[in-house]
C-alpha positions in Angstrom: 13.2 -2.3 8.2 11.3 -0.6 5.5 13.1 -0.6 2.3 11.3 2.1 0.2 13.5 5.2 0.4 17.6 5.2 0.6 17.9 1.0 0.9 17.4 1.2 4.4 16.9 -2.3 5.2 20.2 -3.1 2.7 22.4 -0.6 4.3 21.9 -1.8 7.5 22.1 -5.5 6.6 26.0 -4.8 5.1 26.6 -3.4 8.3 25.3 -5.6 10.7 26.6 -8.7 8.3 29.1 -9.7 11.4 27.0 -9.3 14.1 25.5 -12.6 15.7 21.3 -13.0 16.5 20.6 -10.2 13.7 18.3 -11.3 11.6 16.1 -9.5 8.7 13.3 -9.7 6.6 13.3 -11.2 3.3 11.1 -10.1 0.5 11.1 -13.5 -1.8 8.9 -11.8 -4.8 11.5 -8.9 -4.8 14.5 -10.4 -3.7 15.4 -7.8 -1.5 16.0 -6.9 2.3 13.1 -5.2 3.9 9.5 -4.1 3.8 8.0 -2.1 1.4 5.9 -0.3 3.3 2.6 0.7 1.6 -0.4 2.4 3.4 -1.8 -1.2 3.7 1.3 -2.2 5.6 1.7 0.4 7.6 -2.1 0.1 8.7 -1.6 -3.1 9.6 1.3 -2.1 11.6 0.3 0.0 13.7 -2.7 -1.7 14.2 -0.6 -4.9 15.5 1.1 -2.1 17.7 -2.3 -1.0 19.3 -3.1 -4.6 20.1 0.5 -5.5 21.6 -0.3 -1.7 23.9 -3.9 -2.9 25.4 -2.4 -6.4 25.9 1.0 -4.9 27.6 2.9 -7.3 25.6 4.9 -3.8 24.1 5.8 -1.0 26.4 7.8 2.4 25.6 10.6 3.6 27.8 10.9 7.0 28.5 14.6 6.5 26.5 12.4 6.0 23.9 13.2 2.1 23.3 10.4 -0.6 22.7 10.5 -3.4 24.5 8.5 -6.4 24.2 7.8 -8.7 27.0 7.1 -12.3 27.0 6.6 -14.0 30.2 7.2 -17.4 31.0 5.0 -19.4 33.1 7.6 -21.8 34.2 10.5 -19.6 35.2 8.8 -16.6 35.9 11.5 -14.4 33.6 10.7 -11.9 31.0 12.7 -11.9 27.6 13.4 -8.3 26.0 13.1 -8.0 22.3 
């Protein structure tokens, strides 16, 4: 959650404080919830998103979600993130 703008990343951590497998990113150095998101960061970004595409380890819905898959060899189940 990229915390440059309107605290993004803190408004969103107050109200999802109650809700149970939500998890965020820490910034240590700042001491604050979120990414800063600088043109480095977002490069990096979207080139991790190109990567996860070719290796069809990320798909888009046409509801617009993303969905990652991770398949398990022993099972055979997939596992939406």
């Amino acid at each position: 959650m990229e915390r440059n703008l309107g605290f993004e990343a803190e408004h969103m951590e107050r109200a999802l404080k109650d809700e149970t497998n939500v998890k965020f990113y820490k910034d240590a150095q700042a001491g604050r919830t979120g990414v800063l998101t600088t043109e480095n960061v977002k490069l990096g970004a979207m080139t991790m998103t190109n990567v996860l595409l070719r290796e069809k380890r990320v798909h888009m819905l046409e509801e617009g979600h993303l969905v990652s898959q991770v398949l398990s060899e022993r099972s055979g189940a997939s596992r939406q993130r």
